[in-house]
PDB file of N, CA, C and O in Angstrom:
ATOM      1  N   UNK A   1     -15.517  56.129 -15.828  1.00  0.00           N
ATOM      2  CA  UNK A   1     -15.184  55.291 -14.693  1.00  0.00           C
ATOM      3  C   UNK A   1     -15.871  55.784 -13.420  1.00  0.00           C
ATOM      4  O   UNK A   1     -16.371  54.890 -12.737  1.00  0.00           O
ATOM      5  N   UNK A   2     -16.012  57.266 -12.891  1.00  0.00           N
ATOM      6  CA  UNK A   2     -16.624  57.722 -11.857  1.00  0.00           C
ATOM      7  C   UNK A   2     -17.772  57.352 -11.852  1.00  0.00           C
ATOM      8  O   UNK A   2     -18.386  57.114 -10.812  1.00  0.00           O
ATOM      9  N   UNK A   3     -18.457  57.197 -13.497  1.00  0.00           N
ATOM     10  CA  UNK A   3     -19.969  56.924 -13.345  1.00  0.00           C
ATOM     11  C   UNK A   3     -20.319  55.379 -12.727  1.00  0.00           C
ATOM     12  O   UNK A   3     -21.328  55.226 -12.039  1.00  0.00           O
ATOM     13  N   UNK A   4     -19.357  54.186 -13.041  1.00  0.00           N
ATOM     14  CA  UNK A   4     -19.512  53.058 -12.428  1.00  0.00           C
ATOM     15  C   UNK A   4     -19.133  52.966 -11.193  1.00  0.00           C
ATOM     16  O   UNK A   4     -19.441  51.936 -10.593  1.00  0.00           O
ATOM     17  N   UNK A   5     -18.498  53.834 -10.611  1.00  0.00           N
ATOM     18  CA  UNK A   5     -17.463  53.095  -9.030  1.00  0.00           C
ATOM     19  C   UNK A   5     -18.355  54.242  -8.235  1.00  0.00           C
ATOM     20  O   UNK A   5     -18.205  55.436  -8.495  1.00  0.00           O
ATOM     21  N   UNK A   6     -19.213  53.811  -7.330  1.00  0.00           N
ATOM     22  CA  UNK A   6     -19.887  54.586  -6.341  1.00  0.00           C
ATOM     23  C   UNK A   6     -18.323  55.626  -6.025  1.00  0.00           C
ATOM     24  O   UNK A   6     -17.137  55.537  -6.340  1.00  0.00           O
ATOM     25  N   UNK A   7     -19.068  56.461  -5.335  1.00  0.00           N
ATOM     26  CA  UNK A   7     -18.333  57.346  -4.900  1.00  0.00           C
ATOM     27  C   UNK A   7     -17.673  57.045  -3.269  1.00  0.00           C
ATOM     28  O   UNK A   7     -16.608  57.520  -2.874  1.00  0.00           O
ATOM     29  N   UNK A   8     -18.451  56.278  -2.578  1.00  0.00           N
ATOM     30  CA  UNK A   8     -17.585  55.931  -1.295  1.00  0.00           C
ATOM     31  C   UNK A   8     -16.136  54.975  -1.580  1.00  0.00           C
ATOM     32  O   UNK A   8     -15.258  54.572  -0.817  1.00  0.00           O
ATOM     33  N   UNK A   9     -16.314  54.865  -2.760  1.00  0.00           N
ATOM     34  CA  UNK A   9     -14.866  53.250  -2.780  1.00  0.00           C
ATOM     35  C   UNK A   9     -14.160  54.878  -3.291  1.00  0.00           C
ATOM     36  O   UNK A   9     -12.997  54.798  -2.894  1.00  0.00           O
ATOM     37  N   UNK A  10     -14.263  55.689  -3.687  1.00  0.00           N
ATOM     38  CA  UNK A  10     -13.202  56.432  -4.598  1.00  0.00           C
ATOM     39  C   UNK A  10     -13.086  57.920  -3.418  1.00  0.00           C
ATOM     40  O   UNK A  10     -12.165  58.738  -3.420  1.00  0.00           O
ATOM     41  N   UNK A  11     -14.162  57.924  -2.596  1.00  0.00           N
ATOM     42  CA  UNK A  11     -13.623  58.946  -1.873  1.00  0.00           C
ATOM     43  C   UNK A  11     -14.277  58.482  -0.161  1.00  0.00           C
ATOM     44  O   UNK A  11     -15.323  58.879   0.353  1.00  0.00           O
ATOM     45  N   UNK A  12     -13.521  57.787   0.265  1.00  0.00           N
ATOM     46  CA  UNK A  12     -13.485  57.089   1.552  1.00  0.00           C
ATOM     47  C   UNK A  12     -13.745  58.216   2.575  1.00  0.00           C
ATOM     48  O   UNK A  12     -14.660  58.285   3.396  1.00  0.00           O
ATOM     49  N   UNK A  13     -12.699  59.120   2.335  1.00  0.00           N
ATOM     50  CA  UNK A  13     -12.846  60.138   3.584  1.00  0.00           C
ATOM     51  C   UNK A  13     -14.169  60.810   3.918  1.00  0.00           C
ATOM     52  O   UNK A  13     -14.572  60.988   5.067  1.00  0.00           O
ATOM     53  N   UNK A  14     -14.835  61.183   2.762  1.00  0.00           N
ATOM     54  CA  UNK A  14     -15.979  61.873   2.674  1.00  0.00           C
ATOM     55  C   UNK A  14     -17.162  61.470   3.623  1.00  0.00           C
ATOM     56  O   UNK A  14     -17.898  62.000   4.455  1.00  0.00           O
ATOM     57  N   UNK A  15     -16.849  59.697   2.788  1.00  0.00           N
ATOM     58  CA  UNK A  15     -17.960  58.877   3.728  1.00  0.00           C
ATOM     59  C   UNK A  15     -17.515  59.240   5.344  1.00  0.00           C
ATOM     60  O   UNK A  15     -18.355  59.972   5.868  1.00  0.00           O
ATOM     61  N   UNK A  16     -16.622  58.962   6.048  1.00  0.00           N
ATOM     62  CA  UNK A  16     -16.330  58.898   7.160  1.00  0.00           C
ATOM     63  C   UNK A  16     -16.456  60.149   7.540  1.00  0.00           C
ATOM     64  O   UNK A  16     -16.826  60.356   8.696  1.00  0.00           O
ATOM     65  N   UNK A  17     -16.223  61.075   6.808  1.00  0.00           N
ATOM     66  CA  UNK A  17     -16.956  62.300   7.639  1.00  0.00           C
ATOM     67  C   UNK A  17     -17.892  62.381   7.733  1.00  0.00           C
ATOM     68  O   UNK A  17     -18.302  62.256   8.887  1.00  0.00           O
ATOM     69  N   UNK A  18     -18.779  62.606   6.797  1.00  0.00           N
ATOM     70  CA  UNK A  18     -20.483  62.570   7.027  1.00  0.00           C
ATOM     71  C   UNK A  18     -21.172  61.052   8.124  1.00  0.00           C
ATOM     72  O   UNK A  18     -22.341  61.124   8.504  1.00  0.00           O
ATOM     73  N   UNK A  19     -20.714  60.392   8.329  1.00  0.00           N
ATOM     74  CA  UNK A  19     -20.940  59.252   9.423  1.00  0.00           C
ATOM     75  C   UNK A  19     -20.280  59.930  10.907  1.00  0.00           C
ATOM     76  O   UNK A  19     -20.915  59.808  11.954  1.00  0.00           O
ATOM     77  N   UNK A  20     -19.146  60.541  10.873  1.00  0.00           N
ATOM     78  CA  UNK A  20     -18.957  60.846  12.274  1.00  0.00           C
ATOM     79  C   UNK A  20     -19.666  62.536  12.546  1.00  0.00           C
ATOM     80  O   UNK A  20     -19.894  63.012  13.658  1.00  0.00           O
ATOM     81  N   UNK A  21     -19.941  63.293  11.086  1.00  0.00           N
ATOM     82  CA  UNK A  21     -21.157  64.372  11.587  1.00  0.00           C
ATOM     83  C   UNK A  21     -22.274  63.887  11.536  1.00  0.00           C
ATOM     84  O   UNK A  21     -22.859  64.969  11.479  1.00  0.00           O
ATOM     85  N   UNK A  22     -23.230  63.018  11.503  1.00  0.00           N
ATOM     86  CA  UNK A  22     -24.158  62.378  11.428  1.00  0.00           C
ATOM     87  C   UNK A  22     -24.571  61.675  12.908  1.00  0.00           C
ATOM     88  O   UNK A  22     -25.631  61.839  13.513  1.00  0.00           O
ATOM     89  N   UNK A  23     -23.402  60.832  13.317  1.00  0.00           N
ATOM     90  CA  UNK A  23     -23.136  60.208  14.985  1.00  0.00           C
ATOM     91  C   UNK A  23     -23.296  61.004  15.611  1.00  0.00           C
ATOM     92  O   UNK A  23     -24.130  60.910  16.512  1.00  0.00           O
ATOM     93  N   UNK A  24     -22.506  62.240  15.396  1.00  0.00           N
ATOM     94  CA  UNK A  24     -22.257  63.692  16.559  1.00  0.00           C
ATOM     95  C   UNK A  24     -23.854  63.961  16.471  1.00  0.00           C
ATOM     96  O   UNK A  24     -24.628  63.599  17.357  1.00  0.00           O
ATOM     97  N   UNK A  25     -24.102  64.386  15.734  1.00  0.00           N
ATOM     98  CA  UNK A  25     -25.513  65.278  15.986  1.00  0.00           C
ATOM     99  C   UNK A  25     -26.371  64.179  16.273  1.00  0.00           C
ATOM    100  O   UNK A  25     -27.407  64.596  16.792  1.00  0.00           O
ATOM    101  N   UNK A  26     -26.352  62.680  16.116  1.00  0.00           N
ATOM    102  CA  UNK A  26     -27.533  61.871  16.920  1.00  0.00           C
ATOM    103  C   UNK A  26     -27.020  61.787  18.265  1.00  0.00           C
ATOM    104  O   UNK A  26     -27.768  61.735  19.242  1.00  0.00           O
ATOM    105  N   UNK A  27     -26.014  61.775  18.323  1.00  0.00           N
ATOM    106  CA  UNK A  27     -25.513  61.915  20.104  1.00  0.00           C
ATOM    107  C   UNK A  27     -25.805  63.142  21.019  1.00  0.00           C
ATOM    108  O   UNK A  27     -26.144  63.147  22.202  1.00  0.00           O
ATOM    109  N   UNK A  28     -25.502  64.579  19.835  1.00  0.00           N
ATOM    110  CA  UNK A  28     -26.217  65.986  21.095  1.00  0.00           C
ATOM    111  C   UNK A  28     -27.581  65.957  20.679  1.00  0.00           C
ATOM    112  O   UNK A  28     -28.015  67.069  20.979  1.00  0.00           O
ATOM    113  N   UNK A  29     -28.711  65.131  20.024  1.00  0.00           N
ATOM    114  CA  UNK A  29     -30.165  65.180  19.796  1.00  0.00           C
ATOM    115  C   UNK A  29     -30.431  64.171  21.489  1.00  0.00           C
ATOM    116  O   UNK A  29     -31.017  64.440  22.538  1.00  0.00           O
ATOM    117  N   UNK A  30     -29.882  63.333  21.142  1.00  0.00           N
ATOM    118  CA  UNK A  30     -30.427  62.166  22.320  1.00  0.00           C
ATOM    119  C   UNK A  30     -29.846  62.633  23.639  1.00  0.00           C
ATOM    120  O   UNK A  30     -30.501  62.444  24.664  1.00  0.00           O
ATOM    121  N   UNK A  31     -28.327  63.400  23.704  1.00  0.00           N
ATOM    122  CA  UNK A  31     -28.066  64.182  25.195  1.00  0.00           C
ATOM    123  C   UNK A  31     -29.268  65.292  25.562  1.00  0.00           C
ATOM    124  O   UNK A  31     -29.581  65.375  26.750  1.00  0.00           O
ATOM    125  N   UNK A  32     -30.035  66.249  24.478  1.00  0.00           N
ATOM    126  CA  UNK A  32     -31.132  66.980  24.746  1.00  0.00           C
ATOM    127  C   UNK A  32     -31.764  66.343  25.113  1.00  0.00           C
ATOM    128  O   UNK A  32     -32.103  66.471  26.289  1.00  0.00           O
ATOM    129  N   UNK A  33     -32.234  65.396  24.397  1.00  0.00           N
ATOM    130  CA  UNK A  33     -33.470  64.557  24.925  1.00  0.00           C
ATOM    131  C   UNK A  33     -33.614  63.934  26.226  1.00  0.00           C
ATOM    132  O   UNK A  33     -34.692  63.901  26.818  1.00  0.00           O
ATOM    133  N   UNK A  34     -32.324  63.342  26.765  1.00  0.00           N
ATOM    134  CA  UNK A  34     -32.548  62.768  28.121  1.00  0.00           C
ATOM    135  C   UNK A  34     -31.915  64.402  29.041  1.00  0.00           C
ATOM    136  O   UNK A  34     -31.931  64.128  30.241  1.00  0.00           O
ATOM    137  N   UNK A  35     -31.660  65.152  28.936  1.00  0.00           N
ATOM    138  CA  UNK A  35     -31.799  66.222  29.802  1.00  0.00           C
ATOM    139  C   UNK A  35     -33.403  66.460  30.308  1.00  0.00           C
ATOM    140  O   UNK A  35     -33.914  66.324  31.420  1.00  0.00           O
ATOM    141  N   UNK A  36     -34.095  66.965  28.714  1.00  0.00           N
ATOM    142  CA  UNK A  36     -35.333  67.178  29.104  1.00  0.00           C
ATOM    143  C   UNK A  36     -35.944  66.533  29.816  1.00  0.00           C
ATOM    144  O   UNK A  36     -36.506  67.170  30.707  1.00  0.00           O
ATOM    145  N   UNK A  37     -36.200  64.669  29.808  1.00  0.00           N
ATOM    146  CA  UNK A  37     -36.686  63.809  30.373  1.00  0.00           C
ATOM    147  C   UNK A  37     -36.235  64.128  31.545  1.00  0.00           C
ATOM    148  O   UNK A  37     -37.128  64.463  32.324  1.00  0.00           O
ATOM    149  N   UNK A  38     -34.848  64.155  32.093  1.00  0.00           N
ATOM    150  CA  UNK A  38     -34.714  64.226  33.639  1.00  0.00           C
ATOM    151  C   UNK A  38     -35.302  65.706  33.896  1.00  0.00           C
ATOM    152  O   UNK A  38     -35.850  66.157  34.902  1.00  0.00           O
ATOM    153  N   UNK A  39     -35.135  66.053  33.189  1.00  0.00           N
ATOM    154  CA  UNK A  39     -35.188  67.962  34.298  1.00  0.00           C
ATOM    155  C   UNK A  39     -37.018  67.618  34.592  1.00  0.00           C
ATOM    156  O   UNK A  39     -37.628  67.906  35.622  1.00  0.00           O
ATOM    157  N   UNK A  40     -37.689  66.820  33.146  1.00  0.00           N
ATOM    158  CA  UNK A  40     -39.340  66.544  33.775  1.00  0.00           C
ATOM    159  C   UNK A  40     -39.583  65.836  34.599  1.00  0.00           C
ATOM    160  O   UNK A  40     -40.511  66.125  35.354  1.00  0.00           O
ATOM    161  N   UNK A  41     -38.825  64.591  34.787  1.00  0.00           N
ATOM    162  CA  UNK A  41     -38.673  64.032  36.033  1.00  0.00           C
ATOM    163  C   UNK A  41     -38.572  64.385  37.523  1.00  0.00           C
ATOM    164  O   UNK A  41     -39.160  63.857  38.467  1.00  0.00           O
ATOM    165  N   UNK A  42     -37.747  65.337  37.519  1.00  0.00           N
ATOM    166  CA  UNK A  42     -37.171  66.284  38.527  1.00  0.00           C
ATOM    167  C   UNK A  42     -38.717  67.039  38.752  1.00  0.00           C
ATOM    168  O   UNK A  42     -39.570  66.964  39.636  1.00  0.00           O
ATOM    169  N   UNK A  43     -38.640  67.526  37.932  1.00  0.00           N
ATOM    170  CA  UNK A  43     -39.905  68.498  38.237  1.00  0.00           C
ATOM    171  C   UNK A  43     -41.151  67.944  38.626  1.00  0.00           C
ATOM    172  O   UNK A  43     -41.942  68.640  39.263  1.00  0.00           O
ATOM    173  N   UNK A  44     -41.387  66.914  38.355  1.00  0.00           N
ATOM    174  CA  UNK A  44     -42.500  66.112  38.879  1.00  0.00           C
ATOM    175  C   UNK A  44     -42.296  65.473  39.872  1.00  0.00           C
ATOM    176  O   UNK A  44     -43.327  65.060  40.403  1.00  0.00           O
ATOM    177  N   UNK A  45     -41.137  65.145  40.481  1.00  0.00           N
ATOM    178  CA  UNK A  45     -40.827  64.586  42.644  1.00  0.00           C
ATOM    179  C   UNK A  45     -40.417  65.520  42.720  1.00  0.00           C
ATOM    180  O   UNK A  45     -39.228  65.214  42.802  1.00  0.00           O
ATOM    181  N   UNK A  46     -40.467  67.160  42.791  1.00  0.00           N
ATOM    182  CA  UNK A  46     -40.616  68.292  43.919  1.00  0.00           C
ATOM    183  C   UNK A  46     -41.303  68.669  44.049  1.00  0.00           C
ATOM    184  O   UNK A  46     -41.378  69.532  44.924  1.00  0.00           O
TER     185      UNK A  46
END
């Protein structure tokens, strides 16, 4: 039976964790990213 029923219908939680560690780390990649952009910004009008 495990071999037919994907594993997200039989273990829900799993999925939802790996989607909200997945979100997290595209959210502190893209907060680095627009830091850098401003701090180069910055640095280029002083």
């Amino acid at each position: 039976m495990r071999n037919v029923v994907p594993a997200a219908l039989l273990r829900p939680e799993e999925v939802i964790k790996s989607m909200y560690a997945l979100s997290d780390q595209g959210l502190r990649l893209t907060r680095r990213l627009a830091l850098t952009v401003v701090g180069s910004i910055r640095s280029l009008t002083a």
